[in-house]
Every structure is written in C-alpha cells, then in structure tokens.
C-alpha positions, 0 to 999 in steps of 0.5 A, spaced: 229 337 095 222 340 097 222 345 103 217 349 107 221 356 110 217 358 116 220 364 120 226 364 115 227 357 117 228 351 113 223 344 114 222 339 110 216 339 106 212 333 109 212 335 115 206 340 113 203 334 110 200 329 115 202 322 117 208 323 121 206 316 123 211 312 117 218 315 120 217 311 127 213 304 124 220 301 123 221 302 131 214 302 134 213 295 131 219 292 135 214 295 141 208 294 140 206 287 139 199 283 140 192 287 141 193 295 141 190 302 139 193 307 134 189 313 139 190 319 133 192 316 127 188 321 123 186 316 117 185 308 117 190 307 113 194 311 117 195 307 123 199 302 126 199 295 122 195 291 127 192 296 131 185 298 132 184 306 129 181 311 133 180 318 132 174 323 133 174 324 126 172 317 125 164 316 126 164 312 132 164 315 139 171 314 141 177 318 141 183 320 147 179 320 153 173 315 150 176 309 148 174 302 147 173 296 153 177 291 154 185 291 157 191 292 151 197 289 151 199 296 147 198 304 146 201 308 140 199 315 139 203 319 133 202 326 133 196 327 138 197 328 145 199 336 142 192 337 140 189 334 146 186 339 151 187 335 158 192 332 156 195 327 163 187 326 164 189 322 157 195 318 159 192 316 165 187 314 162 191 310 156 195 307 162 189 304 165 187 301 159 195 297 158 195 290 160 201 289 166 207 289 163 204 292 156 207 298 152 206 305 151 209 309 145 209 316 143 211 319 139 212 327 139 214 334 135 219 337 138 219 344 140 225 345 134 220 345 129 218 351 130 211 352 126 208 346 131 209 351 136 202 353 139 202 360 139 203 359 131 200 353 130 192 354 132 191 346 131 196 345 138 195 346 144 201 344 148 209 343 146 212 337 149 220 335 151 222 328 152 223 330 159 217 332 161 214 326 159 218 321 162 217 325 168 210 324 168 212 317 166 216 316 171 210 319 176 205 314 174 210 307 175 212 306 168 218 301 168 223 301 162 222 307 160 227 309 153 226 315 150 229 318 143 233 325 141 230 329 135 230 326 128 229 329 122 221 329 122 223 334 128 220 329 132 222 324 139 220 319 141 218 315 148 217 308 150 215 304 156 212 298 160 207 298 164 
C-alpha cells in the first residue's frame, strides 16, 4: 500500500495526486443528470462524464465566479470551493445558474486530512465541515439536502435541489 506520512500521520498516497473526482462519480451521477457544469475539475478528462469543464486554467474566461450563460439542470464541484477566495459569492452564484428543481453536488476534504488544512496547504484557502454547508444551503432555500460522513479519500459529500 502506498502512503504519505504528514505530522506523523498516515494518508493514502492518492490524496496528494489530484482527481479526487473519481471516489464520487459513482454517486454523483445518480445526481446529476441532463446538461451541467464540472466548476473545477482541473483537467478535461477529469470532469464529470456529460458535463461541461470549467476551471481557470482552461484558455477561455470561465471559471468560479464567470460561468457560461444559460440555466443547468445541474452543478458538480470536486475539490474547489476550498481554493475559492469568496466562496458564498460562488454558490450563490452556482445556485442562480441551477434550473428549479435541478441539483447541486459538492464534494469536499474534510478538515481530518490534516495536510489540506489551510495553514499547511497554501493552495486552500478555507476548510469546510458538512454543517456549514448545509447551513449556507439551507439558508439559501435549497430543498432535499443529503450530505455524507468522511470517506476514505477524507472527503464529504453534499447534495441538494433547487
């Protein structure tokens, strides 16, 4: 088994390696279904099947708070919202481009992985748990809003409909 060791603690080794979109397809596209962004992915080929990429890497002018016209039946974001510097301006802004009745899916590390902590990672601004977004969520009149514990990737999950 391949492990990194941060502050005396044991990780799995793909946790420092990127595309921490594939432990969460599975249940994502049992959500996210029709026409949607992928706000994040990194890489194209990292993207949710289906779904349009957007990052600010990519050579066009789109990315977490300029996104393409039109309305989505969904929104997925692995591992991005942390790097964000305004981040509620963001989901507000993804929650405008959601069609009634379509789906925002998050997925999130944890604050148990300690290396993606912002005071050790430079790359993260912020640290999420699960209840803060499904209090911003709930805040903002999102209906059905399911949320998972840690996984193995130390990451969570959040779901909901607009």
């Amino acid at each position: 088994m391949k492990i990194i060791n941060f502050n005396n603690k044991n990780y799995p080794s793909f946790q420092a390696e990127g595309f921490a979109a594939q432990f969460i397809f599975p249940f994502a596209q049992k959500f996210c279904v029709g026409h949607g962004l992928d706000i994040g992915c990194s890489k194209k080929e990292w993207s949710l099947p289906g779904s349009i990429p957007i990052d600010i890497i990519f050579d066009d002018e789109y990315h977490a708070l300029n996104l393409p016209n039109g309305m989505f039946d969904y929104i997925f974001s692995s591992h991005c919202l942390e790097h964000v510097e305004k981040w509620t301006l963001s989901l507000d802004l993804w929650i405008s481009k959601i069609k009634e009745g379509g789906t925002l899916f998050l997925y999130l590390p944890d604050y148990s992985q300690e290396y993606w902590r912002p005071w050790n990672c430079n790359k993260h601004l912020h640290y999420f748990k699960s209840s803060v977004i499904v209090d911003f969520l709930k805040d903002r009149k999102m209906k059905n809003i399911f949320y998972s514990g840690v996984d193995l990737n130390n990451s969570f999950s959040v779901v909901c409909e607009k």
